[in-house]
C-alpha positions as CSV (number, residue, x, y, z in Angstrom):
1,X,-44.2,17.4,-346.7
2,X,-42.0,15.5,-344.8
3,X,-40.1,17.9,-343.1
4,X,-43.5,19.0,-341.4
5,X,-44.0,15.8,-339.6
6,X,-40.3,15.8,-338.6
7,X,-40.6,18.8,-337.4
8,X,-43.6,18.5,-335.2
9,X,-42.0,15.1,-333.3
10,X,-39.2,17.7,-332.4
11,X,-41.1,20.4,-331.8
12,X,-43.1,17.8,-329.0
13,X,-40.2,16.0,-328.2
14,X,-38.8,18.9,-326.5
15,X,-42.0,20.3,-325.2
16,X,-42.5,17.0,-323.0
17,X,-38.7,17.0,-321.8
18,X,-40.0,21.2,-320.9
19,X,-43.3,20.2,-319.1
20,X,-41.8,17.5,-317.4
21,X,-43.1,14.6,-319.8
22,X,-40.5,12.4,-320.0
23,X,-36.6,12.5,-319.2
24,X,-33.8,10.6,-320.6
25,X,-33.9,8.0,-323.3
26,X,-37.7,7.3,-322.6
27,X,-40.6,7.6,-324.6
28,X,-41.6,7.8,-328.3
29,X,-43.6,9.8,-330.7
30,X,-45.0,8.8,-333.9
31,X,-47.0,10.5,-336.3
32,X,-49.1,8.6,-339.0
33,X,-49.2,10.0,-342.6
34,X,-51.2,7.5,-345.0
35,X,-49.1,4.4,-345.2
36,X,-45.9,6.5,-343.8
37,X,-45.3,6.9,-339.9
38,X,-42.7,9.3,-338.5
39,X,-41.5,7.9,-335.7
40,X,-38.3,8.5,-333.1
41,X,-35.2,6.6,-333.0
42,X,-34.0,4.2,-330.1
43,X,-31.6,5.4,-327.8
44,X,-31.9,9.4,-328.4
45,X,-33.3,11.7,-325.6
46,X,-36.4,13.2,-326.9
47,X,-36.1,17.2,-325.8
48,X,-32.4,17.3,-327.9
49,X,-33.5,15.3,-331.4
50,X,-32.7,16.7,-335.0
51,X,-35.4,16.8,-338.1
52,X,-32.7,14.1,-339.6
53,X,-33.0,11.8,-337.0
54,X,-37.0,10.5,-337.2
55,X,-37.1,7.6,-339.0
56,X,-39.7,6.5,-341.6
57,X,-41.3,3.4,-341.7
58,X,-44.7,1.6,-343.2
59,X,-46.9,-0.5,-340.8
60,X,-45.0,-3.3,-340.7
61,X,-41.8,-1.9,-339.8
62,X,-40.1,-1.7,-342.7
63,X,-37.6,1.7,-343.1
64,X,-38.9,3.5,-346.5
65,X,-36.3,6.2,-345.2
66,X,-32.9,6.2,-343.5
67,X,-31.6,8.8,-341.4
68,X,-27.7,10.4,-341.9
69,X,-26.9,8.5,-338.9
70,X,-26.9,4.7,-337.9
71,X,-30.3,4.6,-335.8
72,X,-32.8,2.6,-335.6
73,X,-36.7,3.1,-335.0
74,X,-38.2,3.2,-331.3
75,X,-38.0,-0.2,-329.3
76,X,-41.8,0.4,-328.9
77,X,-42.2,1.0,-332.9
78,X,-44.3,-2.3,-333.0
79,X,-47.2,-0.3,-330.0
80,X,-47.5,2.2,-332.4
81,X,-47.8,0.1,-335.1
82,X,-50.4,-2.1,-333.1
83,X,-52.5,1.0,-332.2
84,X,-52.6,2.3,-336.0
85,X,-53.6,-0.8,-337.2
86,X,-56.4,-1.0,-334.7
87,X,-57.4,2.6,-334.9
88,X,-58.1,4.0,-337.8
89,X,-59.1,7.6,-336.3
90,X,-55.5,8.0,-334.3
91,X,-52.7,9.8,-336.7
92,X,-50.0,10.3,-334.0
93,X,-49.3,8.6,-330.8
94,X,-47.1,9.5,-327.8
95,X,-45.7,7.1,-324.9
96,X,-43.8,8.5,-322.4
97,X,-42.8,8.2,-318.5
98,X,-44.6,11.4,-316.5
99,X,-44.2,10.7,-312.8
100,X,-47.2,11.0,-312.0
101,X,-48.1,8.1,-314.4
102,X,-45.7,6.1,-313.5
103,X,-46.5,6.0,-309.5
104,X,-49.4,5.1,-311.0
105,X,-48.0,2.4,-313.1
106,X,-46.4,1.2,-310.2
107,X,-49.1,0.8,-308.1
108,X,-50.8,-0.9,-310.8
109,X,-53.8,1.7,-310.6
110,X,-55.9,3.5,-313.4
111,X,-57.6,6.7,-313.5
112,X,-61.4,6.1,-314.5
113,X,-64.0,8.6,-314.1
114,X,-62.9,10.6,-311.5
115,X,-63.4,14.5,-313.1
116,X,-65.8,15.6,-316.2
117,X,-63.5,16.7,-318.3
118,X,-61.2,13.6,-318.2
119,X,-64.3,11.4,-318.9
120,X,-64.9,13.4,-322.1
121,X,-61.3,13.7,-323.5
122,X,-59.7,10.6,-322.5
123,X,-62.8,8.3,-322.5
124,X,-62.1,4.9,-320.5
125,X,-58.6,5.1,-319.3
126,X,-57.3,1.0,-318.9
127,X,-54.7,-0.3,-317.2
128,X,-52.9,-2.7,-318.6
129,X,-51.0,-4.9,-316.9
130,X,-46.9,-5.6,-317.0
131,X,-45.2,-6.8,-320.3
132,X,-42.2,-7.2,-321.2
133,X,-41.3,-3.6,-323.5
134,X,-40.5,-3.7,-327.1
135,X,-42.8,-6.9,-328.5
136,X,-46.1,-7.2,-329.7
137,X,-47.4,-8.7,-327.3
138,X,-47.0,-5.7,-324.9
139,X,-47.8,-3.7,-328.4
140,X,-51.1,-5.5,-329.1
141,X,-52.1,-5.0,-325.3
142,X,-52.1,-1.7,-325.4
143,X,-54.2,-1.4,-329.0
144,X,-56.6,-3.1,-327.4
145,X,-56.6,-1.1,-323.9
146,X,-57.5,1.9,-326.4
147,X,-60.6,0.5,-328.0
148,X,-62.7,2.5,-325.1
149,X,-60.1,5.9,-324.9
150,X,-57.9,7.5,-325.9
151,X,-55.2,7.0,-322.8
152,X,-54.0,3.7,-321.1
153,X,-51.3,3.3,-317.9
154,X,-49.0,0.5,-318.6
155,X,-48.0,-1.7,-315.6
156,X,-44.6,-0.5,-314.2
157,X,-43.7,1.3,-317.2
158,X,-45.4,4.6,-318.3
159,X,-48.2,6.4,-320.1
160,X,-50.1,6.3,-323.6
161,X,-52.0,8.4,-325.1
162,X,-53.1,8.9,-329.3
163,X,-54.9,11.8,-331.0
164,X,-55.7,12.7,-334.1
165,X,-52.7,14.7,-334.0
166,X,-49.6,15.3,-332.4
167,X,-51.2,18.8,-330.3
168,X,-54.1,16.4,-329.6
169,X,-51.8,13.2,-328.0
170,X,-50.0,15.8,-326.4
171,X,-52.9,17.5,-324.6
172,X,-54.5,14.2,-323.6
173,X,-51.3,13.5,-322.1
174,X,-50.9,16.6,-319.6
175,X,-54.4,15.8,-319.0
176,X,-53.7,12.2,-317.9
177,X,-50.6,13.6,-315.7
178,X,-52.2,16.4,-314.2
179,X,-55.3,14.0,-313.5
180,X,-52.7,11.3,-312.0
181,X,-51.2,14.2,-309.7
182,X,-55.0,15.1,-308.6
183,X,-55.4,11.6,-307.4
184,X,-52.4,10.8,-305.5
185,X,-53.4,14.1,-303.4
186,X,-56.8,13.0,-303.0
187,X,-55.3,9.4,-302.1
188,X,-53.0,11.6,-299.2
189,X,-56.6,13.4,-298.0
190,X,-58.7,10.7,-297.7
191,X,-61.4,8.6,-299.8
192,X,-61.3,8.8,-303.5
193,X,-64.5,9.1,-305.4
194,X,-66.1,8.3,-308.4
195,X,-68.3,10.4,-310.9
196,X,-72.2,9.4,-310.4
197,X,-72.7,6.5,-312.4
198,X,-75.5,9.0,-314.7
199,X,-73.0,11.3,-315.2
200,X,-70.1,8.6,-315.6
201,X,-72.7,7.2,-319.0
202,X,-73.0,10.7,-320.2
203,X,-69.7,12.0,-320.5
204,X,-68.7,8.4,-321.9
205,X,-71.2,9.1,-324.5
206,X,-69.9,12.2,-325.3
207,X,-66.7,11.1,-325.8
208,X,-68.0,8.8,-328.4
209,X,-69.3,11.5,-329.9
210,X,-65.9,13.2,-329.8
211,X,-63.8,10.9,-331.3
């Protein structure tokens, strides 16, 4: 059973490095399994990882298994632990930098409302302003951006999204990019605007039915 989560945090590792995701060392993926989460290493590029290198941890950090090499789990292993804690509907998480999201990030702007379909899939999208990576304080900030959806930008950092699955955190993620891209264009036109405020309430509400 193992080898199944291992091999979907590859399998998504290298599909974000593909669709232009994440690059480098950044970003991690997690996957949660009862009390077990599957999570990447620090210090590995995502698109080139092996099945032997995701860690295994419970909820409070601690390594139930240890990979053939000397790695350690994701500098931002306490988020996911944060979010999983929080949310008990969420079994896999994925933070990574898109550059879309990250202008974003930078500019310290969010996303809310602005098409139908991102209303109903990502819910409330928060922006949560600069931490300092790898603590819980930056970790617990962004459980609690996620209370209202299922997608936050973090202040001069990155992107977050969780899912009930991997293929679900992985889709509301090229939906938070592509929606990102969308805006900065409309941004270049002109005036950016809102969904009604009747049809902002309905699609919020069916996103709550949703997840």
């Amino acid at each position: 059973m193992d080898n199944i989560f291992k091999k979907e945090i590859v399998r998504f590792g290298k599909l974000l490095y593909e669709r232009n995701l994440n690059a480098a060392y950044g970003g991690n993926l997690s996957i949660r399994n009862g009390d077990r989460i599957y999570i990447t290493p620090s210090g590995l590029n995502k698109a080139f990882l092996e099945e032997e290198d995701i860690l295994v941890t419970d909820l409070d950090g601690n390594i139930l298994e240890k990979p053939s090499k000397s790695l350690k789990p994701s500098s931002e292993s306490k988020m996911h632990y944060a979010i999983y804690k929080l949310r008990n509907n969420v079994n896999a998480i994925i933070h990574s930098h898109p550059p879309y999201c990250v202008a974003l990030s930078i500019a310290h702007q969010s996303l809310n409302h602005l098409l139908p379909e991102t209303t109903i899939i990502l819910g409330k999208v928060n922006f949560v302003p600069y931490v300092t990576p790898g603590g819980w304080e930056l970790g617990n900030a962004v459980a609690n951006s996620l209370k209202e959806g299922d997608a936050c930008i973090m202040g001069n950092h990155g992107a977050t999204t969780v899912g009930k699955d991997l293929f679900g955190a992985f889709n509301k993620l090229e939906l938070l990019e592509s929606t990102a891209k969308s805006f900065i264009f409309a941004k270049l036109i002109g005036n950016v605007r809102e969904l009604p405020e009747d049809d902002k309430m309905a699609f919020l509400k069916m996103y709550n039915n949703l997840s």
